[in-house]
Every structure is written in C-alpha cells, then in structure tokens.
C-alpha positions as CSV (number, residue, x, y, z in Angstrom):
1,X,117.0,98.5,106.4
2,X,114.3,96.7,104.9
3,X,114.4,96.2,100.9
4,X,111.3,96.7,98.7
5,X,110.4,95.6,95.4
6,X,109.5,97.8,92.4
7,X,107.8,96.6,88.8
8,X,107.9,99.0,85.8
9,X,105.4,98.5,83.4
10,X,107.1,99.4,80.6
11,X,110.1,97.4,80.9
12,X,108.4,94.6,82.8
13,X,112.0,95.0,85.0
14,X,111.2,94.5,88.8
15,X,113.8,96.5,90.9
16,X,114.5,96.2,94.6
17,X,115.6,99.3,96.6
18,X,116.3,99.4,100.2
19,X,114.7,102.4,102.3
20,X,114.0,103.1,106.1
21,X,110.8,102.5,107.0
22,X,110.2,105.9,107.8
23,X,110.7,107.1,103.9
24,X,109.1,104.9,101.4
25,X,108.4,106.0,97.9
26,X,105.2,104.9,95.9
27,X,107.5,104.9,92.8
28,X,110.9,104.9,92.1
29,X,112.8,105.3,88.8
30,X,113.2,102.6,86.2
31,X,116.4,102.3,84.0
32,X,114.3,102.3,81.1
33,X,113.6,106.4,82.7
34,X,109.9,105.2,83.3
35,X,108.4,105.3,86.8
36,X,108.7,101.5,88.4
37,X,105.6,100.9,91.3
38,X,106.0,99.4,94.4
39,X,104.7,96.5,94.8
40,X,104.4,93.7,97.6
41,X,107.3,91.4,97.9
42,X,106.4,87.7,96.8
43,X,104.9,85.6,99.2
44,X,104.1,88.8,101.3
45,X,108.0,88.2,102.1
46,X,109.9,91.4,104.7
47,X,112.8,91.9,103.4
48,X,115.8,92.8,105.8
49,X,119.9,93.5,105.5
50,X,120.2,91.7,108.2
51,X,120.8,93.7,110.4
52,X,118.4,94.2,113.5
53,X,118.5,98.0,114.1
54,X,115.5,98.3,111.6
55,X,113.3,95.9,113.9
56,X,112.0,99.1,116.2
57,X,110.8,101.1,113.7
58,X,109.5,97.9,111.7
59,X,107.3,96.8,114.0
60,X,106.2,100.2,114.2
61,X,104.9,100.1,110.6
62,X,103.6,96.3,110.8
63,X,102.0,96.0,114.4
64,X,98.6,97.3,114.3
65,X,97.4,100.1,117.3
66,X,96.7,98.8,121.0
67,X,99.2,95.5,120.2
68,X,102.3,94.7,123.1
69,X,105.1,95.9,121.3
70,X,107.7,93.3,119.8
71,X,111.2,94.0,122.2
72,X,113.2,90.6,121.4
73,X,114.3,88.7,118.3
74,X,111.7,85.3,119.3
75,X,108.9,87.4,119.9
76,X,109.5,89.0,116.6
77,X,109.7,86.0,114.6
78,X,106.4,84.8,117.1
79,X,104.5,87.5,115.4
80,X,105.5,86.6,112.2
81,X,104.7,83.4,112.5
82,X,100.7,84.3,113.9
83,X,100.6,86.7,111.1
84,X,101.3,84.2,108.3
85,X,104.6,86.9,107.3
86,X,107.5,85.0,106.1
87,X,111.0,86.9,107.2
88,X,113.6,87.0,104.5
89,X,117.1,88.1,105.5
C-alpha cells in the first residue's frame, strides 16, 4: 500500500499515512486537531510497503491512457526510470 505525505500548516509537522490507491484523502488530521494537506513526496519519491500487490492498481493511477500496461517487476522499475520517478520501498 503506497504511503503519502501530509504537511500541517499550523504545526509545520509533516505526517505520512498509508492508503490504497483507490481512497486518497486531500487532508488528513494533524495532532495538533488541524487539517494536515497532502503533499508530494520529496523528490517526486512513490512510496511502497513493500509489498507488490499494490503495483496493479498503481500503475493504474500513474500510467497515463492508451500506454501498454506494466505486468512485471523490470518493466515497472523501466517506467520509472523513463519517467524520472524514483521508487522508495
């Protein structure tokens, strides 16, 4: 399940959360009990568990219309590559 970063303005506290790509929220809440906003990970990093169930439905989200779809691990970290993406996890 992929893991994205939140910054509360407030607080100035970044928070990561992990969510399926199929449910991600625009805000989550802070600790401080303000709203925290998502924001892109540094570096334009994708976060992951580790674990490789998420990589259908992530590719889903990241491959643009019209594109072969990504079926194997090499091709996967191909596209990243050609895309300038950097995989953490």
């Amino acid at each position: 399940m992929p893991i994205y970063e939140y910054k509360c303005k407030k607080c100035r506290r970044t928070i990561e959360a992990w969510y399926p790509v199929t449910h991600i929220p625009d805000r989550v809440k802070c600790p401080c009990g303000k709203m925290a906003k998502k924001v892109l990970s540094r570096n334009g990093a994708i976060h992951t568990d580790g674990d490789v169930k998420w990589l259908a439905s992530a590719c889903k989200v990241m491959q643009r219309d019209g594109e072969k779809p990504i079926e194997t691990r090499g091709e996967y970290e191909r596209y990243l590559k050609e895309n300038n993406y950097v995989c953490k996890g």
